[in-house]
C-alpha positions in Angstrom: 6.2 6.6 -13.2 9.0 3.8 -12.4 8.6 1.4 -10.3 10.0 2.9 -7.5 8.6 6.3 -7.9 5.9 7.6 -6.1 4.2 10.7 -7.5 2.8 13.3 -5.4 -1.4 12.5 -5.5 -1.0 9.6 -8.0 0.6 7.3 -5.0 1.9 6.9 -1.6 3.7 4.7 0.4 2.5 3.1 3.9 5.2 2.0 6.6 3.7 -0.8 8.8 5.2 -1.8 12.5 7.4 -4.9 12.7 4.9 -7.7 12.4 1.6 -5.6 12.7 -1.4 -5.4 9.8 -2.4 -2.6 11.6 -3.4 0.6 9.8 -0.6 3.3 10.8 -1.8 6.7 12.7 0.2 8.5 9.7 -1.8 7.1 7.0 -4.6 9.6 6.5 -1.9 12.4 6.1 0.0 10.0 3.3 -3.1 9.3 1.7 -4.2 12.8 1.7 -3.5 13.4 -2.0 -4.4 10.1 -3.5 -8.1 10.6 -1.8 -8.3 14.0 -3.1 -7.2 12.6 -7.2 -9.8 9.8 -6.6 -12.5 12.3 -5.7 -11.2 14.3 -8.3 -11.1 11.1 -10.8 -14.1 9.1 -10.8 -12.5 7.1 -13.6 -8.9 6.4 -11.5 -8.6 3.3 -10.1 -6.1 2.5 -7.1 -3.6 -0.3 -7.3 -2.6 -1.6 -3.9 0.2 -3.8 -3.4 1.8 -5.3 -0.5 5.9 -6.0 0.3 8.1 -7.9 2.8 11.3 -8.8 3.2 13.5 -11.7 2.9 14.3 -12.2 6.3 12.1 -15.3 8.4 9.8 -17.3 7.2 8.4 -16.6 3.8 4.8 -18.0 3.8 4.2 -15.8 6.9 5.7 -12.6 5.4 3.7 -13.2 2.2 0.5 -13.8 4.4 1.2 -10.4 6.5 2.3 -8.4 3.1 -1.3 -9.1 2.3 -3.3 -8.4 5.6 -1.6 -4.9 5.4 -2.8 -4.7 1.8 -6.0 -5.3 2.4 -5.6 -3.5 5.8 -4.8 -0.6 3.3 -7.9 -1.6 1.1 -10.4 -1.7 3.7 -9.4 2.1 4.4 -9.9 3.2 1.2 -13.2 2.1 1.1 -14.0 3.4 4.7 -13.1 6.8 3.6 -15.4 6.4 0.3 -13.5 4.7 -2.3 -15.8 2.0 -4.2 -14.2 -1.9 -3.5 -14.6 -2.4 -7.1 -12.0 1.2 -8.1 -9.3 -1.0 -6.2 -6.5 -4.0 -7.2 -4.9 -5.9 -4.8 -1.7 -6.8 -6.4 0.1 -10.5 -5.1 2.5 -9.8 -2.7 5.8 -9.2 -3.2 9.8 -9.7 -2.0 11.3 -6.8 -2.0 15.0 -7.3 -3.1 18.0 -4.9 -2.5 19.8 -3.8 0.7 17.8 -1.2 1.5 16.2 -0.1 5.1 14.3 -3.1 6.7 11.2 0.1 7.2 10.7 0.3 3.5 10.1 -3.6 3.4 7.2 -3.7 5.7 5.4 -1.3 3.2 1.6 -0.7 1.1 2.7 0.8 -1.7 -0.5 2.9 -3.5 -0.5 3.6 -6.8 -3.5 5.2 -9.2 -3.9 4.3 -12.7 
């Protein structure tokens, strides 16, 4: 899998809102699969790992990038993933010109 590539079940990809860590309505549908490979996998762990953009202030986009990754963490283990089958990765810039959307992003991969 390459960096940008998300596998069907082995990742997914949350959008957030403009400035919000809150957990999108869409998220149990996009994590539908990696739930299932984690139930599936008792030895898979989940990598979870934050983005923002470049745009504003860069503390504060770091800080958020990781309130949604955690935001992201936190629902994993509500729906019954053990704390200790999930890595918070730093938070990260993302770089490129692409769609201001796929900044504000929790990107989920399993390993």
């Amino acid at each position: 899998m390459t960096a940008g590539e998300l596998v069907e079940g082995r990742g997914a990809r949350i959008l957030f809102d403009s400035g919000s860590a809150v957990v999108p309505s869409d998220t149990s549908a996009r994590m539908a699969g990696v739930l299932g490979t984690l139930g599936a996998e008792p030895a898979t762990r989940a990598r979870v790992s934050g983005f923002h953009d470049a745009s504003g202030d860069a503390a504060a986009n770091e800080a958020l990038a990781k309130q949604r990754a955690e935001a992201i963490q936190q629902w994993l283990v509500v729906n019954g993933v053990a704390a200790e089958r999930i890595t918070l990765d730093k938070p990260a810039q993302t770089t490129g010109t692409g769609d201001a959307d796929e900044a504000r992003r929790v990107d989920v991969r399993l390993e």
